[in-house]
C-alpha positions as protocol buffer text, in pm:
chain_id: "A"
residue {
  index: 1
  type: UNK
  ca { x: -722 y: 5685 z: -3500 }
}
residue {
  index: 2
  type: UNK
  ca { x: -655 y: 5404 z: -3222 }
}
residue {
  index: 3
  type: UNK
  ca { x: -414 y: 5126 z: -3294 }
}
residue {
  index: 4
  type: UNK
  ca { x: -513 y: 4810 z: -3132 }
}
residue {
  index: 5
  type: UNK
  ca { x: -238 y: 4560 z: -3054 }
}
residue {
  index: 6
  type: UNK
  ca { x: -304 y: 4185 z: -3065 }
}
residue {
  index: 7
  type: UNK
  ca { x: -38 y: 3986 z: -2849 }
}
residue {
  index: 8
  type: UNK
  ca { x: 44 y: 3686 z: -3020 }
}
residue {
  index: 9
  type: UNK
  ca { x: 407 y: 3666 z: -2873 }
}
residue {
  index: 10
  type: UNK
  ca { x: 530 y: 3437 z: -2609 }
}
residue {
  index: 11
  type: UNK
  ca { x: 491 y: 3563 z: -2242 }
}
residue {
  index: 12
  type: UNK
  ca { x: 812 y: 3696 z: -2064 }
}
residue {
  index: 13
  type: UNK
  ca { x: 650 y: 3598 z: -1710 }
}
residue {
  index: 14
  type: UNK
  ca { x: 546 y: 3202 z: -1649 }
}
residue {
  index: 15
  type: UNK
  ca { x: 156 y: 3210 z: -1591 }
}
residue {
  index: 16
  type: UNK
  ca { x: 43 y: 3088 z: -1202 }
}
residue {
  index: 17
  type: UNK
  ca { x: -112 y: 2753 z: -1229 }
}
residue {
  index: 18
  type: UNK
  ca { x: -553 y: 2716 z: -1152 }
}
residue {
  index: 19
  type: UNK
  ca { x: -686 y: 2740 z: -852 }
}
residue {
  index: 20
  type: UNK
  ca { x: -629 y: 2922 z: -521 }
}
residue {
  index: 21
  type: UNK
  ca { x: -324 y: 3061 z: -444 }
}
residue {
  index: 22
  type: UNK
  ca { x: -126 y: 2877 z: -174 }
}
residue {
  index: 23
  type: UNK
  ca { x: 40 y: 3001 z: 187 }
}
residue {
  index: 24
  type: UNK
  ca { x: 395 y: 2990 z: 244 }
}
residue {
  index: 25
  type: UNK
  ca { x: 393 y: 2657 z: 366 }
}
residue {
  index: 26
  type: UNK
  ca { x: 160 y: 2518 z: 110 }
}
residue {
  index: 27
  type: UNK
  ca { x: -164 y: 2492 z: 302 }
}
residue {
  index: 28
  type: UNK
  ca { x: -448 y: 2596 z: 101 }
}
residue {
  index: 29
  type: UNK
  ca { x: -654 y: 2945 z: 235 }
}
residue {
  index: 30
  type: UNK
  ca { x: -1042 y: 2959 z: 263 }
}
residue {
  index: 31
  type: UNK
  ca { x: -1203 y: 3273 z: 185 }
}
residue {
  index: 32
  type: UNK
  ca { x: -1522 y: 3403 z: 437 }
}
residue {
  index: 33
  type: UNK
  ca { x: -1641 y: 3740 z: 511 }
}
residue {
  index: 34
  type: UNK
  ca { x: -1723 y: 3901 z: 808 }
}
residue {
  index: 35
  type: UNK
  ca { x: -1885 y: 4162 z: 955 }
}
residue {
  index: 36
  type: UNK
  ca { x: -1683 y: 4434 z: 1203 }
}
residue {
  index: 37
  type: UNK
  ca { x: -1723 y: 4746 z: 1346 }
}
residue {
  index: 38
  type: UNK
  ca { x: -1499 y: 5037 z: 1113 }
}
residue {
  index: 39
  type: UNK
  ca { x: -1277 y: 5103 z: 1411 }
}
residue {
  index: 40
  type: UNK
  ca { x: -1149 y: 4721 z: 1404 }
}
residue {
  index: 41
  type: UNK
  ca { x: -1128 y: 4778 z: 1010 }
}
residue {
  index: 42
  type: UNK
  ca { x: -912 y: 5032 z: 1071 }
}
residue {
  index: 43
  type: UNK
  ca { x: -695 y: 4885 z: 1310 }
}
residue {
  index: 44
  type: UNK
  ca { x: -619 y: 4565 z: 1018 }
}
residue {
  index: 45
  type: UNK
  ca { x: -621 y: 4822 z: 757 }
}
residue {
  index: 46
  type: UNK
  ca { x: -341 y: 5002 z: 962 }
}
residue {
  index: 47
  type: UNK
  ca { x: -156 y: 4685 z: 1115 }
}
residue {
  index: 48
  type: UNK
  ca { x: -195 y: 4465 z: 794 }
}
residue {
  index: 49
  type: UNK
  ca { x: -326 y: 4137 z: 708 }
}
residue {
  index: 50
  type: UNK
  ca { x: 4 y: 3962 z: 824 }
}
residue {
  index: 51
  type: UNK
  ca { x: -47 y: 4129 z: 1164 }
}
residue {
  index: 52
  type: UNK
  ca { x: -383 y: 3955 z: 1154 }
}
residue {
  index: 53
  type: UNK
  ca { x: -268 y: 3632 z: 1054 }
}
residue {
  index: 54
  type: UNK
  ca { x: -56 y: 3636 z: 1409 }
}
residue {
  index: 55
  type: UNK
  ca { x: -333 y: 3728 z: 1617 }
}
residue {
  index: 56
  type: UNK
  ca { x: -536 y: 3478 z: 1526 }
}
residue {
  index: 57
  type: UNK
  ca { x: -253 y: 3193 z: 1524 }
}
residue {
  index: 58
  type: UNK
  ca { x: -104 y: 3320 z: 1886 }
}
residue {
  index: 59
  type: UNK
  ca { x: -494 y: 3370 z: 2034 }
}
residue {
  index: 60
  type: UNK
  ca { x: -628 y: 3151 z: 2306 }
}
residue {
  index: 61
  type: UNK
  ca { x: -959 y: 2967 z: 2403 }
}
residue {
  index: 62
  type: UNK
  ca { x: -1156 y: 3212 z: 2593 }
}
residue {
  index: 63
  type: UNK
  ca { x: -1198 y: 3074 z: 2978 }
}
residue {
  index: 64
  type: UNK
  ca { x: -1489 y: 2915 z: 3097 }
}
C-alpha cells in the first residue's frame, strides 16, 4: 500500500524569486555552450568553475 502525502503546510525555507539567479555582485549571468576538447573539460572539471571565472576575468587581448 503507498501513502501519498499532499503538502499543504507552510514552507520552512523562503522560495528564490523568478528569473536567473544573480552573481555576487548582482550582475546578471548569460548562459552559452561551447564546444572543447575532453582534456580542457577535464582540467575545469578538476579546477572548478570559480577557477574558470578567474581565467577569463585576469586574461588578456591576444597580440597583434
Amino acid at each position: 500500500m503507498n501513502i501519498w502525502w499532499h503538502y499543504n503546510c507552510r514552507m520552512t525555507e523562503a522560495k528564490r524569486g523568478p528569473g536567473r539567479p544573480k552573481g555576487p555582485t548582482g550582475e546578471a549571468r548569460e548562459r552559452r555552450a561551447m564546444y572543447l576538447p575532453a582534456a580542457l573539460w577535464a582540467k575545469i572539471d578538476l579546477y572548478g568553475k570559480d577557477w574558470l571565472e578567474r581565467l577569463i576575468a585576469n586574461a588578456k587581448p591576444p597580440k597583434e
